[in-house]
N, C-alpha and C positions, 0 to 999 in steps of 0.2 A: 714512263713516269707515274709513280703513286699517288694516285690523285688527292688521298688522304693525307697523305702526310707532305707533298710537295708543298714548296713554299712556290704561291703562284709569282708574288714579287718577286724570290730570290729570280726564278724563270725565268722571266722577262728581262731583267738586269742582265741574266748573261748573255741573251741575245743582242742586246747592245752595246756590253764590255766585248765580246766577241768581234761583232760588225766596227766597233769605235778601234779595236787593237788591230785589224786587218786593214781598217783606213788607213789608220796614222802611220802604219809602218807601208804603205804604197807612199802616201805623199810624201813620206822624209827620203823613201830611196830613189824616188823619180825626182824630189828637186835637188838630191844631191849629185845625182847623177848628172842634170841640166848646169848647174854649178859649174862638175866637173869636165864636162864637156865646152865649154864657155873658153874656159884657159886652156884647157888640151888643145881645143882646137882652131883657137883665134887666129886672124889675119897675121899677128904675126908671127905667129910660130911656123904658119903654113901660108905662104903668100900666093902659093901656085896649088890651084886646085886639082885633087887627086880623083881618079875612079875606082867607088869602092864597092866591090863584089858584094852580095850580099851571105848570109852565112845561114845554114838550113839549119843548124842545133842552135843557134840565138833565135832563129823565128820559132821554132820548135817550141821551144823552153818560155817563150815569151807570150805562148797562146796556152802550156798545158797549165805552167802557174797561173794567172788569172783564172781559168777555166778550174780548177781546184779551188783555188780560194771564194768564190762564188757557189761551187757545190754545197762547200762548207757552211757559207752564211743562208743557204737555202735548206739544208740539212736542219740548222738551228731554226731555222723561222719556223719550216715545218712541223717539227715536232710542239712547237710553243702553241703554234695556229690551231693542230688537233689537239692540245692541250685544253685551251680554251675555247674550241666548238663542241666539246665532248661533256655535258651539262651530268651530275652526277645523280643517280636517280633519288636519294634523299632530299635535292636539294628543295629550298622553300622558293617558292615561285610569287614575284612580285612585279604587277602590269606597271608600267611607266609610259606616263604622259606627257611628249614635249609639245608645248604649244608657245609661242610669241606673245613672253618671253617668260617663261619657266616650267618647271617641273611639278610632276601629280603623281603620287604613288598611290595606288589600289592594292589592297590584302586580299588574300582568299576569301576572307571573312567581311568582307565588304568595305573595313575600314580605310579614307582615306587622307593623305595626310602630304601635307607639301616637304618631308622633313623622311629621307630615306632610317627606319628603322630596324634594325638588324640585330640577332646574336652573334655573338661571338663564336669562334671554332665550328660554324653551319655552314656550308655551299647555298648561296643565297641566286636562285636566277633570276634576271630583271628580261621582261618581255617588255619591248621598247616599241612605243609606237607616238605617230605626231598626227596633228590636227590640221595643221598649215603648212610648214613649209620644210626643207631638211634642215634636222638640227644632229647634235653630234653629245652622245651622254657618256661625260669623262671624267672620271676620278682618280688626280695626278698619283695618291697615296696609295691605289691598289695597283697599279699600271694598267689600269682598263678604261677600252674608247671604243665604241663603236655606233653607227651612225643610225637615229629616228626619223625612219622615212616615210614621206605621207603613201597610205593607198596599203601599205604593208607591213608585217609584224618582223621585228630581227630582235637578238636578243644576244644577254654575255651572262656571265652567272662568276661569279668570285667568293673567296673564301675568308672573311677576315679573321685576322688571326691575332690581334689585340685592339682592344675595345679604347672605345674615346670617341670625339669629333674626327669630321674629314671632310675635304670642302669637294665638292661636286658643279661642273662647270660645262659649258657646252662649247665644244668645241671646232665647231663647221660656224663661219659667219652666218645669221638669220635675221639680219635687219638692224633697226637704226639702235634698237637697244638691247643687243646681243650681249653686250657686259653687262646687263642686270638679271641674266639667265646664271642664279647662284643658288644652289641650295644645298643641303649637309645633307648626311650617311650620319648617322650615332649609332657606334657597335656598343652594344647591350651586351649583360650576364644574362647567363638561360632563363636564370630566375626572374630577372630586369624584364626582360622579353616577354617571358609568358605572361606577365602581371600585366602590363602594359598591352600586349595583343587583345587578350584577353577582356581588358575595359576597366582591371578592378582600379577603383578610383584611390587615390591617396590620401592622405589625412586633411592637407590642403583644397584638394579639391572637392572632397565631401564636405567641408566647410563652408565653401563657394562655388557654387556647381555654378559648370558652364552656362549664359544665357543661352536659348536655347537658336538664335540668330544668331550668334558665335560658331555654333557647329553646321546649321545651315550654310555661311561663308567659306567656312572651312572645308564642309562638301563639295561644294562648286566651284573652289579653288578661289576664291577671292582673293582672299588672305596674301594669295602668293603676289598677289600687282600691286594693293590698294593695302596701307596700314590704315592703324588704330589710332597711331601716336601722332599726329600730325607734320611724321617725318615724309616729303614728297618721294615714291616708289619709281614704278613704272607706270604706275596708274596715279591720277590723282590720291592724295590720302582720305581716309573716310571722316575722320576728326571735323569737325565744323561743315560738312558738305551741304546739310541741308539749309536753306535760305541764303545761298552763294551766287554771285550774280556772275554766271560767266559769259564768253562769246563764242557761239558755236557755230559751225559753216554747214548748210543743209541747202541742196539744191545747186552748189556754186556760190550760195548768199551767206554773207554775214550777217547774225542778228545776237542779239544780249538777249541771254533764260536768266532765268531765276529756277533753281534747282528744288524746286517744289517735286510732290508727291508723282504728279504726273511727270516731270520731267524724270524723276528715276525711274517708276515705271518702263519707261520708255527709252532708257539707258539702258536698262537693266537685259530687258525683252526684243528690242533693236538697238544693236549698239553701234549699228553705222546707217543707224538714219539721220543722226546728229552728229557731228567728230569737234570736237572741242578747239576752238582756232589754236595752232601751231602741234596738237599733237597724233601723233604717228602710231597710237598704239591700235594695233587690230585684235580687239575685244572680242572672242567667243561668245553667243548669246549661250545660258545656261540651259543645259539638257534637265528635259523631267521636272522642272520649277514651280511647283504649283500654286494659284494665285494665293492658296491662304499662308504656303509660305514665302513669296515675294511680301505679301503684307506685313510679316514677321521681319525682314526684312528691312523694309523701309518705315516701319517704326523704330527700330533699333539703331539705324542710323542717322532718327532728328534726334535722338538723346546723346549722340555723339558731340558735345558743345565743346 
């Protein structure tokens, strides 16, 4: 198969139009068969039971077909499986991060971004790795899945072949809020892509450059649990956070914070020395954070009113 020019979708589809047309035609011919046996051979057609010899070219015939059609669908898998472990040596290499609950994509170039971005018509490989627990990185639109497992690196690599959105989901159970592990693939023009890897800023954005605690969150993957807009995530939202009175369990005890400076601090930098009463998320403290940027930080978030 051509790596280049093969359609990796059209691929996989025929391994399961293949495996889907060799089901369906067993179970139509064994339940008609069970059918036809029902009235063939009922109590009353036959009220006195017979001894029936068995026959060596029906048992013959009824081990080499299966044992064929099994080749077959082994034949096809195989080729698809080396199809897709065989990473093409052009392709663009991009680290992926699953942790509870979402996704982290890392560029060559340092860049990181909760938001898979891609050219178009490039062999893109995604080096898949988890923080916590096993998670599963699958994207229904390419037909590719395979599993981020903690302790070690696996990986898929695919080819998109028209540009747009595409939703990205995980798909091994990873805890209570395993349907909020959602994030998109945006297949890019070459041109789209390079401007964009690249950094060069747009008309818009040179107008209103990012603050500069916007891209810090965005580093450290904030972004992906906690919003802006005061929509609730997976994480509480950052909108109004600061002077919030909540009730947090520490020790086994209940007690009401006030989400002051030091309490983010200390959210921020242990985040399971406090767990917020009723919720379940297990918070990563951030790698490499350093305190002048936490302070950046947690300025940025009391202006969030």
């Amino acid at each position: 198969m051509n790596q280049a020019t093969a359609s990796q979708t059209a691929s996989v589809d025929l391994v399961f139009w293949v495996s889907m047309a060799i089901s369906v035609t067993l179970l139509v011919l064994v339940t008609a068969l069970m059918i036809y046996f029902v009235f063939r051979y009922s109590r009353r057609r036959h009220p006195n039971a017979e001894k029936v010899e068995g026959s060596t070219a029906l048992e013959i015939l009824w081990t080499v077909i299966p044992t064929v059609l099994v080749m077959v669908i082994f034949y096809f898998g195989m080729e698809e499986f080396h199809f897709l472990r065989t990473v093409p040596k052009d392709a663009m290499n991009v680290k992926v991060t699953g942790r509870m609950w979402d996704w982290a994509y890392e560029y060559p170039n340092g860049r990181r971004t909760d938001t898979l971005y891609v050219p178009v018509d490039r062999p893109v490989k995604l080096t898949l790795e988890s923080v916590d627990v096993l998670h599963s990185f699958y994207i229904p639109a390419f037909r590719i899945k395979e599993d981020a497992v903690p302790g070690r690196q696996n990986y898929l690599w695919f080819k998109p072949q028209t540009m747009g959105p595409a939703d990205v989901f995980c798909a091994e159970y990873c805890g209570q809020s395993h349907s909020y592990m959602i994030s998109k693939v945006m297949v890019m023009s070459q041109k789209e892509f390079e401007e964009w890897y690249s950094g060069a800023p747009a008309a818009a954005a040179a107008a209103a450059p990012q603050p500069p605690a916007l891209a810090l969150l965005e580093k450290h993957d904030c972004i992906g649990c906690h919003t802006l807009d005061g929509i609730e995530g997976v994480g509480p939202t950052f909108k109004g956070i600061f002077g919030r009175t909540v009730v947090v369990v520490s020790g086994g005890k209940e007690q009401e914070a006030v989400i002051d400076e030091a309490y983010l601090r200390r959210a921020i930098l242990e985040p399971d020395a406090e767990m917020v009463k009723g919720s379940t998320v297990n918070m990563p403290a951030p790698e490499n954070l350093s305190d002048a940027d936490l302070k950046i930080i947690i300025e940025y978030l009391k202006t969030l009113k």
